[in-house]
Each structure stands twice: as structure tokens, then as C-alpha cells.
C-alpha positions as CSV (number, residue, x, y, z in Angstrom):
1,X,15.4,-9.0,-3.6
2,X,14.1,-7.7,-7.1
3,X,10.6,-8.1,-5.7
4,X,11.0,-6.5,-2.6
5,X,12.4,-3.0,-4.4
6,X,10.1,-2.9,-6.6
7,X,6.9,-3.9,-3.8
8,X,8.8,-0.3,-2.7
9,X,8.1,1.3,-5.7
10,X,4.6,0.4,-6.4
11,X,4.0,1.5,-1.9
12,X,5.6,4.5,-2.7
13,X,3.4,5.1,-6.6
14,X,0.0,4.2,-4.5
15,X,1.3,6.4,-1.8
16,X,1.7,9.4,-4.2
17,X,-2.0,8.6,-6.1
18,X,-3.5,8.9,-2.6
19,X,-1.6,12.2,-2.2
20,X,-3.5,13.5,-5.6
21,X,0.0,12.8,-7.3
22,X,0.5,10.7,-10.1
23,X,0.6,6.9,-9.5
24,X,4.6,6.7,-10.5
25,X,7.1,5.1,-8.0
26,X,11.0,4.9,-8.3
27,X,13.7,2.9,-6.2
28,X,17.1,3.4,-6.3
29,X,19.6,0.3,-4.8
30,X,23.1,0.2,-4.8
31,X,24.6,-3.4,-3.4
32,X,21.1,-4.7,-2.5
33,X,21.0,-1.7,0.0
34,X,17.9,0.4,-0.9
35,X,19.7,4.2,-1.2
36,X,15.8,6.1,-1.7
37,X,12.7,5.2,-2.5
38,X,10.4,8.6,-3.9
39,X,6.9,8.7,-5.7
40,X,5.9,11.3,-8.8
41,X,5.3,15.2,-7.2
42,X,4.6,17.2,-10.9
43,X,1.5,18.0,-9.3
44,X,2.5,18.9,-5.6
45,X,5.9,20.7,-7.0
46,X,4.2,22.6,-10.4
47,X,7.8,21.3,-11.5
48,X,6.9,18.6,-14.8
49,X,10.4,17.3,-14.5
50,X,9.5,15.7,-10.4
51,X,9.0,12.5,-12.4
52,X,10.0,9.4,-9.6
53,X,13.0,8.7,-11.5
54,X,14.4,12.0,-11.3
55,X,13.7,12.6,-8.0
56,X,15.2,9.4,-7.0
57,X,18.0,10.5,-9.2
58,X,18.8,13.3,-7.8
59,X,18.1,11.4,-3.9
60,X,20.3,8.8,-5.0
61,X,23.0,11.4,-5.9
62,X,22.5,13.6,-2.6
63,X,22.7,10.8,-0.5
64,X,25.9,8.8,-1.9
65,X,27.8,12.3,-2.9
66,X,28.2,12.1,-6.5
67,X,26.4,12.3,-9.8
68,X,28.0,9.0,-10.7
69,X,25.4,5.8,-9.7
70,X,27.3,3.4,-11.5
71,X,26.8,0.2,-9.4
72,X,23.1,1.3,-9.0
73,X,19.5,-0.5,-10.0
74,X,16.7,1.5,-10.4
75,X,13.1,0.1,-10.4
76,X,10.5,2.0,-11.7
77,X,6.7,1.2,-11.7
78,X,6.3,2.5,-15.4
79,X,9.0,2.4,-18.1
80,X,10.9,5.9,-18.0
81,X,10.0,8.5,-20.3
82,X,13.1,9.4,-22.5
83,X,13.5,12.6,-20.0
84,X,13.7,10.3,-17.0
85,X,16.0,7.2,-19.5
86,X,18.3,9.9,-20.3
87,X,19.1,11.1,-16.7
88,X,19.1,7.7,-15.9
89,X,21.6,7.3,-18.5
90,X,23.9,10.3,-17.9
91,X,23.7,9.2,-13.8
92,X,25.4,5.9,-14.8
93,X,22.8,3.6,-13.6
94,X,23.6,-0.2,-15.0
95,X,20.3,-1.5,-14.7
96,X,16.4,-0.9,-15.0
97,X,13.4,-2.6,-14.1
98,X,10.1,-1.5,-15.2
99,X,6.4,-2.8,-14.9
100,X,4.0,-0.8,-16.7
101,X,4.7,0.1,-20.5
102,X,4.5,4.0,-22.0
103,X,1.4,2.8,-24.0
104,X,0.1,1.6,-20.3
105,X,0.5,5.5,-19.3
106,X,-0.8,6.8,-22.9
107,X,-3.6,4.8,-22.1
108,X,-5.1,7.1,-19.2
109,X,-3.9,10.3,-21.2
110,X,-0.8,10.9,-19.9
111,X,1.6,13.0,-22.8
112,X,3.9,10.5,-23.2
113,X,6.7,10.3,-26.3
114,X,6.4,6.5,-28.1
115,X,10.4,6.1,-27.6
116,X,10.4,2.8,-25.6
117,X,13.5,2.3,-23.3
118,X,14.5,-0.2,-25.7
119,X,14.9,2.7,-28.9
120,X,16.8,4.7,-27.1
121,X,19.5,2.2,-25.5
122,X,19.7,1.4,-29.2
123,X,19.8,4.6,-31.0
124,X,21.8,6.3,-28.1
125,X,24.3,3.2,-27.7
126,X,23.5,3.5,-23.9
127,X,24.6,0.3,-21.9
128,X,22.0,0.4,-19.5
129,X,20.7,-3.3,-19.1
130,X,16.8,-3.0,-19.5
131,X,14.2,-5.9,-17.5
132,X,11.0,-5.0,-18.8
133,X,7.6,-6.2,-17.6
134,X,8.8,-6.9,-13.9
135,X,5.7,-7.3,-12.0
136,X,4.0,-5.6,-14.9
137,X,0.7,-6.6,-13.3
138,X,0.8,-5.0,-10.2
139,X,2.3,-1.7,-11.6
140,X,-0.7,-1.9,-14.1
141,X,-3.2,-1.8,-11.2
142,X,-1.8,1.5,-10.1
143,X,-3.2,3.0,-13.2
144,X,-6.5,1.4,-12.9
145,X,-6.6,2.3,-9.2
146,X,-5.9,5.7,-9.6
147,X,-8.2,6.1,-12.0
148,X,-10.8,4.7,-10.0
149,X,-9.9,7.0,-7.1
150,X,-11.6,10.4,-8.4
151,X,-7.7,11.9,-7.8
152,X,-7.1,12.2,-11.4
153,X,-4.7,14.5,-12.9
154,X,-2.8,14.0,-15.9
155,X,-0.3,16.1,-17.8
């Protein structure tokens, strides 16, 4: 079921490139039941915090009527960004999987902070259970799709 959510994700990511949006994707499950499945819209929103994790977020949260997701996966095609881990965190989520790394994102020029996920579980004493590198090659051919595509935008 792992690869089926996050196939989901990386749909919705290419989906949102094609839309001139950033190539980020974001699924959120709750009892193998998929509760939303967004992609990035900073560009289509001019709001820099419609990252696909806090959309889904704040899906996930509309949808099951509360700002508690405890019980809930999230997969994500890129590792969150410590904006995105920390709402992640503060929503209650148990569990992450991610493909792409930051560096993967701070490769094509994005302004991402070098906090892995990993730093901040530890330095924040979050309990989130982290699976990095899930289909990390697929979610790395978003980037290099995208930025084949002539849709760049980075911010």
C-alpha cells in the first residue's frame, strides 16, 4: 500500500509541474484509506506557505474535523522543509515517507534550509517515525522532468 500513496504523490507532483507549479506532491492516509492527495500551488496561490504538505495538512484536517491527525501517514515526494516538518509535527502525524532529499531540491535552486527531517525529530524530540528514500528514484525524476519542461519557477 506504501507504493500505491506515494505513486499518488508523485501523479499529483507531475500534475502540479505541468500546471507551472512546483513538482511537490503530498498524501495524506489514515487506516490505509487515502483522506487527500494535493500538489505544491506557491506559484498559483502567491501564498509561499501552499507547500503539498501543508495543503494536505490542512485537507486532511477539513476533511476528518480536527487538527489532530494522529493515526495519519503522510507521503511526500521531497523531504519536508522544517515549515512543512513542523506542521506536520504539531498536526500529530506518526509517520513520514519521503523520496527526494532537501539537497535534491537545493540542487535546482530552490531556498531550502539544510535541517534534514532527521535534525529536527532530534533536536525537537518530535516522535514522528521518519522512512526516508521511499521511491527516491522516481521522486528524483520529477526534478529532472520539470526542469526539462521549460515551466521552471523556483522560490
Amino acid at each position: 500500500m506504501d507504493e500505491k500513496f506515494m505513486q499518488l504523490a508523485i501523479d499529483m507532483a507531475r500534475m502540479g509541474g505541468q500546471k507551472e507549479q512546483t513538482p511537490f506532491g503530498a498524501c495524506i492516509v489514515k487506516n490505509n484509506e487515502l483522506i487527500c492527495c494535493v500538489h505544491n500551488v506557491v506559484w498559483a496561490t502567491t501564498d509561499i506557505t501552499a507547500h503539498a504538505e501543508v495543503r494536505a495538512i490542512r485537507e486532511a484536517c477539513n476533511k476528518l474535523n480536527t487538527i489532530d491527525l494522529s493515526g495519519c501517514t503522510i507521503y511526500s515526494t521531497c523531504e519536508p522543509c522544517p515549515m512543512c516538518f513542523s506542521a506536520i509535527h504539531w498536526a500529530k502525524i506518526g509517520k513520514i515517507f519521503f523520496g527526494a532529499k532537501i539537497a535534491d531540491a537545493q540542487g535546482l535552486d530552490f531556498n531550502e534550509l539544510t535541517i534534514s527531517n532527521q535534525q529536527m525529530k532530534e533536536l525537537g524530540g518530535s516522535p514522528v517515525e521518519i522512512v526516508a528514500d521511499f521511491m527516491k528514484k522516481e521522486c528524483q525524476a520529477l526534478f529532472q522532468e520539470w526542469d526539462e519542461s521549460g515551466n521552471k519557477k523556483v522560490y
